[in-house]
N, C-alpha and C positions, 0 to 999 in steps of 0.2 A: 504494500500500500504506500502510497506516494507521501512524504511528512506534511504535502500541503493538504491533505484527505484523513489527515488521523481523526477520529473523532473527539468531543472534546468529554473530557472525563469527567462523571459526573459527584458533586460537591455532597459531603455527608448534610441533612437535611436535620438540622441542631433543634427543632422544635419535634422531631421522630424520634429524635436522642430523649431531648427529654419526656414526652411522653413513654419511653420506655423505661427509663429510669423511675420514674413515679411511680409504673405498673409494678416495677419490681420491689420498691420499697413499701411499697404498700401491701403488696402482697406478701411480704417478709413478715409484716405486723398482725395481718389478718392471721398468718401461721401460728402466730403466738397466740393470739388471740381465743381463737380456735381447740388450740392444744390445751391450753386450761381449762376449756369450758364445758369438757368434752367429758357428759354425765350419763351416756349407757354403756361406755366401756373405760378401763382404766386407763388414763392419762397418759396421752402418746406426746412425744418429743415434735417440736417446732419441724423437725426433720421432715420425718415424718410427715407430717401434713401438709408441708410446702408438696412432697415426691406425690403422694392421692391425688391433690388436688389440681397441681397445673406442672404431670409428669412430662411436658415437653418444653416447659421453664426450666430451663437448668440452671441460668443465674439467679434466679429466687433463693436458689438450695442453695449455694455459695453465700451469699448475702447471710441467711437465715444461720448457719451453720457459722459463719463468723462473727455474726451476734451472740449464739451461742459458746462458742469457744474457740476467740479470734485464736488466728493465725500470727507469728509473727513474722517482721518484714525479712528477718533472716532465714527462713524457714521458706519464704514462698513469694518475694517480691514482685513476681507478673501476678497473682492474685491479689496480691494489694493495690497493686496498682488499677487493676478494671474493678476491682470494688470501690475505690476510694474516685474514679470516673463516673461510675453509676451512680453513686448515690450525690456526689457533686450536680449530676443529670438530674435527678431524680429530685432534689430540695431545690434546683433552678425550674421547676414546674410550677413549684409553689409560694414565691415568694420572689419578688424583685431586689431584695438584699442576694438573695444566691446568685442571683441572674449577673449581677455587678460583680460579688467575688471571684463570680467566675472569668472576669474580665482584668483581674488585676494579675500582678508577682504573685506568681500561688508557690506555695514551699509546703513543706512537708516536714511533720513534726519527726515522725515516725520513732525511735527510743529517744531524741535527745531531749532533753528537758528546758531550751533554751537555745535560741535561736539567733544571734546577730544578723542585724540587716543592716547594708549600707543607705545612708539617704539617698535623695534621689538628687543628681548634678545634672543642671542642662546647661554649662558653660562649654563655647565653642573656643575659648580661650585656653583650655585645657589641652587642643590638640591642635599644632599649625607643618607647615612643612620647616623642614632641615634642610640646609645645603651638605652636599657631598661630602662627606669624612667629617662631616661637623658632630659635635657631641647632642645625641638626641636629650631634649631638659627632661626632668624627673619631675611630674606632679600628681597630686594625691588626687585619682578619679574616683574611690567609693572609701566612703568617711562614717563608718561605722559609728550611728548612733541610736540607731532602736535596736531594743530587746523584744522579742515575742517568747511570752509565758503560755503553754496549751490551758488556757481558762475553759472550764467544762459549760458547754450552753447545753442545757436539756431541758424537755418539760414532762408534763405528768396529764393523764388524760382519764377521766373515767366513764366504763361503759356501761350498760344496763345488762341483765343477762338477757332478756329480749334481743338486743341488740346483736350480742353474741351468739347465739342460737340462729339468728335469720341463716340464710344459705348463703350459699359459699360466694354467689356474684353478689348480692346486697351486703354481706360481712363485708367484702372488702372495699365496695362503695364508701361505705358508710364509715370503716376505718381510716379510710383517704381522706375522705372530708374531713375528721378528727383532726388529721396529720397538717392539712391544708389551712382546718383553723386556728390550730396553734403553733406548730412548729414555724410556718411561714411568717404568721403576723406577730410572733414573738424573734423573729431573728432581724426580721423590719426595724421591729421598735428600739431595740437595742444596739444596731447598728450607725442607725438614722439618727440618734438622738443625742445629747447636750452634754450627757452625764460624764464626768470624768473616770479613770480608769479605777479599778480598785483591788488592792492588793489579793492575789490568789482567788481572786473571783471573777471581775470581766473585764476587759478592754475596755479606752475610753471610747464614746460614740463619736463618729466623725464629725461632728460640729460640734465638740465640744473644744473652747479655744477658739472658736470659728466667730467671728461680730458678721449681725447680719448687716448684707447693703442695702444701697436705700433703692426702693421699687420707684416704678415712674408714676407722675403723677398726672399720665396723660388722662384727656376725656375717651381717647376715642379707642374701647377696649385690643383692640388688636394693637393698633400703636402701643399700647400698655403693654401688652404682651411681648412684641418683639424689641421693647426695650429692655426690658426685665433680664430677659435671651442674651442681651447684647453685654447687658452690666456682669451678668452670672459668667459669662463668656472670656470678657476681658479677663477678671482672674485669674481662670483653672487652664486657660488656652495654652499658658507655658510651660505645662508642664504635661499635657494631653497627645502630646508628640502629634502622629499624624492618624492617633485612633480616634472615634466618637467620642464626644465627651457625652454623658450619662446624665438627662432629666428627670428628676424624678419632681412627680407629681400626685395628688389625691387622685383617683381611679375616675372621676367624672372629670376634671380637669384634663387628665392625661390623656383621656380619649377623643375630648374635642382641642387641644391644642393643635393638631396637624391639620385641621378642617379651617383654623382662623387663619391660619399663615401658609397655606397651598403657595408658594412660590414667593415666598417671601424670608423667610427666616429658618424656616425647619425643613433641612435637605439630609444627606448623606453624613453630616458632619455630625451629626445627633443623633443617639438612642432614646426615647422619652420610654419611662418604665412607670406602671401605675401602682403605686401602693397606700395602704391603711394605716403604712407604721408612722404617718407623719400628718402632722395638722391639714385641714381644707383647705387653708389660704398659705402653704406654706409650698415654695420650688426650691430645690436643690439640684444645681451643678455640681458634678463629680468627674475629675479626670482619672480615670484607671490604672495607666500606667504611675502615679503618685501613689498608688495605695497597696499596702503588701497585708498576703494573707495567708496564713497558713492552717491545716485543720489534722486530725488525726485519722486514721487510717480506713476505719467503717463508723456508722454511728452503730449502738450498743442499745438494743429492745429488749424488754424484760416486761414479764406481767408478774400479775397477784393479784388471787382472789381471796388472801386471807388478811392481808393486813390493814394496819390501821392508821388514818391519813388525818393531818391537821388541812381542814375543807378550805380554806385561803392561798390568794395569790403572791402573799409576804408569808408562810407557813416560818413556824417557830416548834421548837424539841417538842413532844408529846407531853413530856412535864419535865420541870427543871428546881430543883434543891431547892428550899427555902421554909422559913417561915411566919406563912404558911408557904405552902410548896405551889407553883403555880401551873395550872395545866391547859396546854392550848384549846382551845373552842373555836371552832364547833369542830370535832374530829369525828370520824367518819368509819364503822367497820366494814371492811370491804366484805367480810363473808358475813356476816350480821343486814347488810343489803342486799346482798346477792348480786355483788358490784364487780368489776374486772377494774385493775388500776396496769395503765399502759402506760410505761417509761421509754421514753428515748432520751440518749445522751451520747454527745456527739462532742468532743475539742476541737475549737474553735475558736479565732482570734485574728484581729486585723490591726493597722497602724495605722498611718499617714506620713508617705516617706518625705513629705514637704507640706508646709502650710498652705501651700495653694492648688494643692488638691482640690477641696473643697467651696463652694459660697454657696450661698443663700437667701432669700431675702424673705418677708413676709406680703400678702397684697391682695386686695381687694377690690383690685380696679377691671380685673375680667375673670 
């Protein structure tokens, strides 16, 4: 075949990816789910019920089975590596924080406890030509100043045994949507947000350090708009090399900003992404290549149907010395309701390799 006749080769299709990723995570969960709930015969292994139920899913059973009793990376590095793919796939379905991580320095914690990262340098002064036999200069191109700590993000979900008992395509529906409404809009909020870092617990959120700028104060809302664009732009632009820079927006906002500036302001150079984990009136520019992330190898599903749960979003010890002694409320018995309590926990943790990663602004005006 002639090279001007080769066909041209076709591109992996990243929203297939993650829809398969999601299937698989989710069906990793349902297995557990499943496995516990499971009251006319004795209690079968996560294994198990991934191989019954969807036996021409093979990455389910990998997934499932490394939840169970991960692998480690010296033991089996090509399995870590398509596990820690999928499920990167797999939380980029649900959530526009994954969607962005997935777009930055991604590193990999794997045993080390501690991470150096170089800031991020976009000086062209660093690198010019030499004349011939001249002595080439020596200058510092990556200037080690962040540290990444693997900070555990997990949440906790509980289910009905109704819930659990449905069959095997509505179980895992409906453990999706669980996973959809909290893992995603709990990884949002935390990401997205103001709060400073805090020791052996979580990374600071990227606008934290961050002042917001000032929105326009046009009348005429699309002018507002592609000002806003323009301010958010000037910022993060120098550091966004020649990738997208990253909008994020409230979910009703994010959907009509490319209808108001059709040919105007929102082209190829932007990703606009819709999320919940951030105010109505609030827009966030994000340059990706500023931002480093690194995460641990699979996330880690666990259930139980016997234990006993402080029922809040700030939970505190079941009860703690004193007196009197104090005991959290309103706590919650999982087998006394006939409740499934579903854990996912996953290490996780991000930076800002420059302050101009980020801006933001607050606004009102469209």
């Amino acid at each position: 075949m002639s090279p001007d006749l080769e066909p041209i080769p076709l591109r992996p299709d990243r929203d297939a990816t993650r829809r398969a990723g999601l299937a698989i995570f989710t069906r990793a969960a349902t297995a557990h789910v499943l496995a516990a709930e499971r009251r006319d015969s004795p209690k079968q292994n996560p294994i198990e019920v991934a191989a019954r139920m969807w036996p021409k899913d093979t990455k389910v059973g990998l997934v499932v089975k490394a939840a169970v009793d991960p692998t480690s990376t010296s033991d089996a590095p090509a399995l870590t590596q398509t596990l820690t793919e999928y499920v990167i796939a797999a939380l980029a379905a649900v959530s526009a924080g994954s969607i962005l991580l997935d777009k930055t320095l991604q590193l990999k914690f794997n045993r080390y406890e501690t991470i150096s990262v170089p800031s991020f340098i976009a000086d062209a002064g660093l690198v010019g030509f030499v004349r011939e036999r001249a002595p080439i200069p020596v200058r510092m191109l990556l200037a080690s100043s962040l540290k990444l700590e693997p900070n555990k993000f997990a949440t906790l979900t509980i289910l009905s045994n109704e819930v659990c008992n449905a069959s095997a395509g509505n179980a895992q529906k409906m453990v999706g949507d669980a996973l959809v409404q909290s893992v995603g809009l709990a990884l949002d909020v935390a990401l997205f947000d103001s709060n400073p870092a805090i020791a052996d617990e979580r990374p600071a959120g990227l606008r934290n350090g961050v002042a917001a700028s000032t929105a326009s104060a046009a009348s005429d809302p699309t002018a507002a708009m592609i000002a806003d664009i323009k301010t958010l732009t000037r910022v993060v632009a120098a550091v966004s090399r020649t990738e997208p820079i990253v909008l994020l927006a409230e979910p009703a906002r994010a959907r009509t900003m490319p209808l108001d500036a059709i040919g105007l302001a929102l082209n190829s150079s932007f990703v606009i992404l819709p999320t919940n984990g951030i105010a109505a009136d609030d827009l966030i520019a994000v340059a990706p290549p500023a931002i480093v992330s690194a995460t641990g190898t699979t996330p880690q599903i666990s259930e139980s149907t016997e234990s006993l749960i402080h029922m809040d979003d700030m939970p505190t010890n079941i009860s703690t010395d004193g007196t009197p002694p104090l005991v959290a409320a309103t706590s919650q018995s999982l087998f006394q309701t006939d409740m499934l309590g579903l854990r996912v926990r996953w290490p996780v943790t991000w930076a800002k390799r420059d302050p101009r990663a980020v801006a933001w602004l607050t606004t009102t005006a469209w």
